[in-house]
C-alpha positions in Angstrom: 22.6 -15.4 -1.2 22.1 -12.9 1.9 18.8 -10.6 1.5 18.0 -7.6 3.3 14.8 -5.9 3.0 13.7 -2.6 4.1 10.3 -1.2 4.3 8.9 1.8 5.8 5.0 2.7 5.9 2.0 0.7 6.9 1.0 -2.3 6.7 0.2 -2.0 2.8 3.7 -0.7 2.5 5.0 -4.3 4.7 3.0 -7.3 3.1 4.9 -7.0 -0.2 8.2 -7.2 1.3 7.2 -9.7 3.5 5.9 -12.0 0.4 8.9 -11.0 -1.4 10.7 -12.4 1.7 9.1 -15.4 1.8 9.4 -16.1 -1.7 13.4 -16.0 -1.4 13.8 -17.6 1.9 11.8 -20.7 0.0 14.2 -20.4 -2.9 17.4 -20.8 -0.3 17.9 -17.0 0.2 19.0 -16.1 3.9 16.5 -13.1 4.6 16.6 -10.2 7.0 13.1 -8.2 7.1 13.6 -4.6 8.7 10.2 -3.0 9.1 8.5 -0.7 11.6 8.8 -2.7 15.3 4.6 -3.0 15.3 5.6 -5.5 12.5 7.7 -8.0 14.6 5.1 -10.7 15.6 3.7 -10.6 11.8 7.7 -11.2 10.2 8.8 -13.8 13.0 5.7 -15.9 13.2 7.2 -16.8 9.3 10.0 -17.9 10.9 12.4 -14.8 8.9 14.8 -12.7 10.8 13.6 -9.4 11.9 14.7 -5.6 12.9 12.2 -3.2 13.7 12.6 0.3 12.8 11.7 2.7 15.1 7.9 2.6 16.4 7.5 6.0 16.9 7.2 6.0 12.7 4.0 4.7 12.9 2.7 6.1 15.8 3.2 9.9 14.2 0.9 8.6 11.7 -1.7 7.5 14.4 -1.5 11.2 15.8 -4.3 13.9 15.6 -1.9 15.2 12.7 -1.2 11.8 11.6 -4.9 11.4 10.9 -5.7 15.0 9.7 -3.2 14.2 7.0 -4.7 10.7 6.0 -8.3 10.5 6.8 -9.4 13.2 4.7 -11.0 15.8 7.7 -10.8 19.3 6.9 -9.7 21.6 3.9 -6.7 21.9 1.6 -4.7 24.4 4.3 -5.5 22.5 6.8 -4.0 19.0 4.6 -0.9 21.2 3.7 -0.5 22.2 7.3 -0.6 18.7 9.0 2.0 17.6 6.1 4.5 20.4 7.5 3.7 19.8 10.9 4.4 15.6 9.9 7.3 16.7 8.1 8.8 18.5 11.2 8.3 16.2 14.2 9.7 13.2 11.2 12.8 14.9 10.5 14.8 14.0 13.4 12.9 10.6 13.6 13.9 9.9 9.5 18.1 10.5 10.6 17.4 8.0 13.0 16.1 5.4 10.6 18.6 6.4 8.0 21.5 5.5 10.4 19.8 2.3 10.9 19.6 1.1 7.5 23.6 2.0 7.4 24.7 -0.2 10.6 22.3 -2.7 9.3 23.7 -2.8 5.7 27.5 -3.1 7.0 26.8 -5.4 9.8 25.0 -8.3 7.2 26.5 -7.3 3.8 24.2 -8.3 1.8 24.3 -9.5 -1.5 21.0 -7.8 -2.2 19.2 -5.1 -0.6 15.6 -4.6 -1.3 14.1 -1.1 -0.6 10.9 0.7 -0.3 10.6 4.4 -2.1 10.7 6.2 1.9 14.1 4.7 2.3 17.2 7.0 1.8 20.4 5.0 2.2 20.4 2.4 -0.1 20.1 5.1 -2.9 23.3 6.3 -1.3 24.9 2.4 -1.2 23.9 2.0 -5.1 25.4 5.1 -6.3 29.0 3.7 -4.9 28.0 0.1 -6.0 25.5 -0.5 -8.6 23.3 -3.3 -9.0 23.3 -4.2 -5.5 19.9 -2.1 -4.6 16.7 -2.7 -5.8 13.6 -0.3 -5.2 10.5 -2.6 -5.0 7.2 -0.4 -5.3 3.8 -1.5 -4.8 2.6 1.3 -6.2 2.6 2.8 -9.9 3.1 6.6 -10.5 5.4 7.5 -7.6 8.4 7.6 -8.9 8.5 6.8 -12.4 7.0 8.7 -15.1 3.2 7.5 -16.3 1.9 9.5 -19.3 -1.4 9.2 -18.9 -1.2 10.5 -14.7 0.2 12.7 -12.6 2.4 11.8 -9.7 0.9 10.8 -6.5 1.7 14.2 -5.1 -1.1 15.5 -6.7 -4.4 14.2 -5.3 -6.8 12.5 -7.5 -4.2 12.0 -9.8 -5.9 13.5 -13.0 -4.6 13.6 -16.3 -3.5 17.2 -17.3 -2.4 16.6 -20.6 1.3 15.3 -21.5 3.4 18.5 -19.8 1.5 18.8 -16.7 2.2 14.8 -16.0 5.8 15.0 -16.8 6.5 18.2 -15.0 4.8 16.8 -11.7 7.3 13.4 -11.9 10.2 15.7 -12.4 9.5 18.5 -9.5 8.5 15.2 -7.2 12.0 13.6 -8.0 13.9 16.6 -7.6 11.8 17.7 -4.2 13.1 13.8 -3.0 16.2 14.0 -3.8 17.2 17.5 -1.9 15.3 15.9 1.1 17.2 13.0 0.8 20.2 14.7 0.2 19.8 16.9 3.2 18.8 14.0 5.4 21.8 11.7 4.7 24.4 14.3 5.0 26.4 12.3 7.4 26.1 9.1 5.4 27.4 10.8 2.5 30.6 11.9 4.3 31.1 8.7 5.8 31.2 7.0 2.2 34.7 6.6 0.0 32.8 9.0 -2.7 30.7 11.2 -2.3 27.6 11.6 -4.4 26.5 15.0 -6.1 22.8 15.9 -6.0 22.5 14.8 -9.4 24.1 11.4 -8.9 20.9 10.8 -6.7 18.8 12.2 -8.9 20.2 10.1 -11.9 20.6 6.7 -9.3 16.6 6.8 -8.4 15.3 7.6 -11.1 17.1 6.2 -14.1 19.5 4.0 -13.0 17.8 1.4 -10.1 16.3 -1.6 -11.1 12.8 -1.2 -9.8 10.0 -3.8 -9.4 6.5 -2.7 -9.8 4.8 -5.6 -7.3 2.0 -4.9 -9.5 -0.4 -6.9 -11.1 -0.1 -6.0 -14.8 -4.3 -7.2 -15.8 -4.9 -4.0 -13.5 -1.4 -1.5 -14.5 0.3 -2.6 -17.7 4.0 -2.1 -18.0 4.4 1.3 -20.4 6.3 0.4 -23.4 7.9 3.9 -23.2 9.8 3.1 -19.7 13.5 2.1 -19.4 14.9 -1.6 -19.5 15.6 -1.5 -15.5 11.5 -1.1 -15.0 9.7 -4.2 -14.5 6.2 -5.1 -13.7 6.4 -8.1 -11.9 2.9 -9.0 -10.6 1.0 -9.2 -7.6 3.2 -10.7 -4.7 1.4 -12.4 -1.9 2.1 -14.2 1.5 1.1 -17.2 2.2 -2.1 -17.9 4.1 -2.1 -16.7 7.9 -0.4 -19.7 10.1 -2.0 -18.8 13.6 -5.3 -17.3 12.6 -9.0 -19.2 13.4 -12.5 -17.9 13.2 -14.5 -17.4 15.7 -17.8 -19.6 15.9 -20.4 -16.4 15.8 -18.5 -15.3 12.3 -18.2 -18.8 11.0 -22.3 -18.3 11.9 -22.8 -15.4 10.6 -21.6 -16.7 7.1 -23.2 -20.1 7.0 -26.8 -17.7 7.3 -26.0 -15.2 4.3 -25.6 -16.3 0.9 -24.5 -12.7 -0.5 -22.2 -10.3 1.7 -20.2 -7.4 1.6 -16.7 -6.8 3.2 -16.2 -3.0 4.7 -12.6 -2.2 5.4 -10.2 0.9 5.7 -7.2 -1.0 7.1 -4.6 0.2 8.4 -5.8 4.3 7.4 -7.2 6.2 10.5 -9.5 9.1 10.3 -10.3 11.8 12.7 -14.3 10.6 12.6 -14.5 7.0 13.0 -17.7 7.1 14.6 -19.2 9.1 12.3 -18.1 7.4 9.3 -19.3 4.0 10.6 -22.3 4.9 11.4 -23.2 6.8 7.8 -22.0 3.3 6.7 -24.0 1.2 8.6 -27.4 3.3 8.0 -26.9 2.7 4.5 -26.6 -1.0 4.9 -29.5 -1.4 7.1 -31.8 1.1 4.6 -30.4 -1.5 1.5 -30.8 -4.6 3.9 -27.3 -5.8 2.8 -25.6 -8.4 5.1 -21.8 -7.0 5.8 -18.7 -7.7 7.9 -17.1 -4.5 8.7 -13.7 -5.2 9.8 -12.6 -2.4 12.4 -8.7 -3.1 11.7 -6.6 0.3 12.7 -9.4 2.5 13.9 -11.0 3.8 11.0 -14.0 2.1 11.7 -15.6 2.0 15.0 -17.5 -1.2 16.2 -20.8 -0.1 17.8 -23.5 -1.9 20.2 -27.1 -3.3 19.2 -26.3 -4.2 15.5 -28.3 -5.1 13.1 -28.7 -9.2 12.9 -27.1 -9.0 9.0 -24.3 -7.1 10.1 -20.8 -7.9 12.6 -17.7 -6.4 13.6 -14.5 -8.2 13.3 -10.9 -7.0 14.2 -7.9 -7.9 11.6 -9.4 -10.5 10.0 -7.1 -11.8 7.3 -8.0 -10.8 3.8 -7.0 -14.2 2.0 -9.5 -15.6 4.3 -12.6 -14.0 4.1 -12.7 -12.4 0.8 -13.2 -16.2 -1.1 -16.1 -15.9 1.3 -17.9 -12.2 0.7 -19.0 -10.8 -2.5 -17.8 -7.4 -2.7 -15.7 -5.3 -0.7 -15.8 -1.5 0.3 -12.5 -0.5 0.8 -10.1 2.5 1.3 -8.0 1.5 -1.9 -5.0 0.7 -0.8 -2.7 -1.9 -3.3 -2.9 -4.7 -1.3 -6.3 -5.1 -0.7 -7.3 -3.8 -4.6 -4.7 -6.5 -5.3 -6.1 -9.1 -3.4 -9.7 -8.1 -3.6 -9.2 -8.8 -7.5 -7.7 -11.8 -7.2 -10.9 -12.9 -5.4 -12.9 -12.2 -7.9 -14.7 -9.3 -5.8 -16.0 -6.1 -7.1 -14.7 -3.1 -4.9 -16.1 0.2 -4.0 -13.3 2.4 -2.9 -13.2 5.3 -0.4 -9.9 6.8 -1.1 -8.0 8.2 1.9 -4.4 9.8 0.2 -2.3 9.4 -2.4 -2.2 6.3 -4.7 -5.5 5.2 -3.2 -7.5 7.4 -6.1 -5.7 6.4 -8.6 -7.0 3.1 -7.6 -10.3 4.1 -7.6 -10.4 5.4 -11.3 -8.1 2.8 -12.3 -11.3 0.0 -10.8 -13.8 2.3 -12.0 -12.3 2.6 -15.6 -11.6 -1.3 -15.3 -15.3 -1.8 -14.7 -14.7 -3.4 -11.6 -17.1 -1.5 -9.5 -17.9 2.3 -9.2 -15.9 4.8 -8.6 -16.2 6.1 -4.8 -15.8 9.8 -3.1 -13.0 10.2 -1.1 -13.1 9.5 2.9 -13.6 13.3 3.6 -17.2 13.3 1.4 -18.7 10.2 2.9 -22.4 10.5 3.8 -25.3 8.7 3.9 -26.4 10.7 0.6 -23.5 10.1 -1.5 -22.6 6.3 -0.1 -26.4 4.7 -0.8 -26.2 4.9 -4.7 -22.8 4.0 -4.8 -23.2 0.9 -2.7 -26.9 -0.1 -4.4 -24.9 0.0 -7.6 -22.4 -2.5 -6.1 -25.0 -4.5 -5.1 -26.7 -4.8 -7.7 -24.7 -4.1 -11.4 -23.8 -8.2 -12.0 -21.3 -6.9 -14.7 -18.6 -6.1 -12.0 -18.7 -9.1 -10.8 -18.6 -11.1 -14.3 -15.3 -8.3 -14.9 -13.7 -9.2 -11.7 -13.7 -12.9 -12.2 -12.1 -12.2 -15.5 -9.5 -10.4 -14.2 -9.3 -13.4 -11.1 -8.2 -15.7 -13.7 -5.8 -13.0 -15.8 -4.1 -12.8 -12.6 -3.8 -16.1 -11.5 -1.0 -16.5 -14.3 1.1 -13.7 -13.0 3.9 -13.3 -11.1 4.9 -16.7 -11.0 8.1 -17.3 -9.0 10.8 -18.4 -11.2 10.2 -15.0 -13.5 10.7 -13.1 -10.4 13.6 -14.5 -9.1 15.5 -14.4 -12.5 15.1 -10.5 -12.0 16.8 -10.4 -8.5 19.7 -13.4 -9.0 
């Protein structure tokens, strides 16, 4: 069996493809991995075949807009205006990546292709042959209707009653599918059919097998969705092959009992500096030992540091979180996933999107508090978030529960009878 796999985003959007990957390749799958080209070293050090997207994806994101958009700086117009300005200079970039998932496809012919939710053409392939495509999302509430939320169009994703919620999955759908429909217009002709709007429409949203790499102790599968919907559990990669700490860090640890993880990954923000340091004034006022990983930029190391704090640079999560106590986080659902499955309480600084539905969905889950987006951090409104972190030993007794609930998920064999 021949797999490709296409993924588009950071690297949150990556690392479940990747485990995915790895999980067939041991099961005798031949595996492709196409992901954004920063991606290359991270696929091929696995030993999997790779084709990088184009870069210049990723780098829009690491723009001025790129960071107005996800670090939470300035007002709702000035959020809506960074999304158009995204969606322009993307457009061009997004046909480009389209045609690449089409010469791709034909050149391998695959007998599966595994997608993420911002790729286009293999909705397109699964229309003409169905059963061929599967969307893999690893996260809830995107495309797929959840009663209790809205979509993740809508920030915060509250709950405004029954209508609201449906209304937002079906004008989000919609809104994708004329995009998509626009985009792949030279696809479509080039295909022996030719798929109607609503064949889209129908194809993503009720039709595609889907797998929710979700963890089902944090998101339980809806009785109310369709038979093609699947929760599978939490997927992750295997342990880092060429990583080693350095001695200070290994020091560091081996002179602090209790410690705290800071991390935004791979979100960016227009005030690193700022940020950091409203961070690491509340850690010094609460004397509270932390590694604060500086990872994509969104945190900023800085000189003459405290001798209970230290910077690191991607330092692998499966690592160091067996290590810490809690983690402070940006909420992505890799590292809620993996913080979790640690057994480490989290305090979450949403960024965009899915990110706060993480946060309530920790916070309602008793797994730490819930935390104020990355645009309202301060000082003021950190410290009582972080002392009750600290201190409240309930989150940690819930998080150790849920360690162990999901230590019998997503075991391989259930997994690959969904894909065969």
């Amino acid at each position: 069996m021949r797999a490709l796999l296409f993924s588009i985003g950071t690297r949150g959007d990556a690392e479940p493809f990747l485990a995915l990957a790895e999980l067939l390749k041991d099961h005798g799958w031949e595996v492709i991995c196409v992901f954004p080209e920063q991606f290359r070293s991270m696929v091929q050090e696995t030993g999997i075949a790779f084709h990088g997207f184009d870069k210049r994806f990723l780098e829009l994101l690491a723009s001025n807009t790129g960071k107005t958009l996800m670090g939470g700086s300035g007002g709702f117009i000035n959020k809506i205006n960074a999304l158009l300005r995204l969606g322009r200079d993307s457009w061009k970039l997004q046909s480009t990546l389209i045609e690449t998932q089409k010469v791709l496809i034909q050149k391998y012919a695959p007998d599966k292709v595994f997608f993420h939710p911002k790729c286009v053409y293999p909705i397109l392939m699964e229309t003409v042959h169905p059963g061929t495509n599967i969307l893999v999302c690893p996260i809830p509430c995107i495309v797929h209707k959840v009663n209790e939320y809205t979509t993740m169009g809508i920030k915060g994703n509250g709950n405004y009653g029954m209508l609201l919620n449906s209304f937002s999955y079906w004008a989000t759908n919609w809104i994708r599918t004329v995009v998509f429909f626009r985009m792949a217009k030279k696809q479509r002709k080039d295909l022996t059919s030719h798929p109607s709007l609503r064949d889209l429409y129908q194809t993503l949203v009720h039709k595609t097998k889907t797998l929710y790499t979700i963890s089902p102790s944090l998101f339980p599968r809806p009785q109310y969705w369709s038979n093609h919907l699947y929760v599978t559990g939490f997927l992750t990669r295997k342990r880092s092959l060429n990583w080693h700490p350095e001695e200070n860090l290994l020091h560091f640890l081996s002179n602090h009992e209790k410690i705290l993880f800071v991390s935004f990954g791979s979100m960016t923000n227009r005030e690193p500096e700022a940020k950091t340091n409203a961070i690491l004034n509340v850690l010094r006022k609460h004397k509270i030992p932390a590694i604060i990983n500086t990872s994509w930029g969104g945190l900023t190391a800085t000189e003459n540091c405290n001798h209970h704090l230290i910077f690191v640079d991607n330092i692998p999560y499966e690592w160091v979180f067996p290590r810490v106590y809690a983690v402070v986080h940006h909420g992505g659902s890799g590292t809620t996933h993996e913080a979790c499955k640690h057994g480490c309480p989290s305090l979450i600084i949403p960024h965009i999107v899915d990110q706060f539905f993480w946060n309530k969905r920790i916070a309602s889950l008793g797994l730490g508090p819930q935390g104020v987006p990355i645009n309202k951090l301060s000082e003021k409104t950190l410290s009582p978030l972080l002392l009750d972190l600290w201190q409240n030993k309930k989150y940690r007794e819930n998080a150790r529960v849920i360690s162990q609930k999901m230590a019998q998920e997503g075991q391989p064999e259930s997994i690959l009878g969904l894909v065969s």
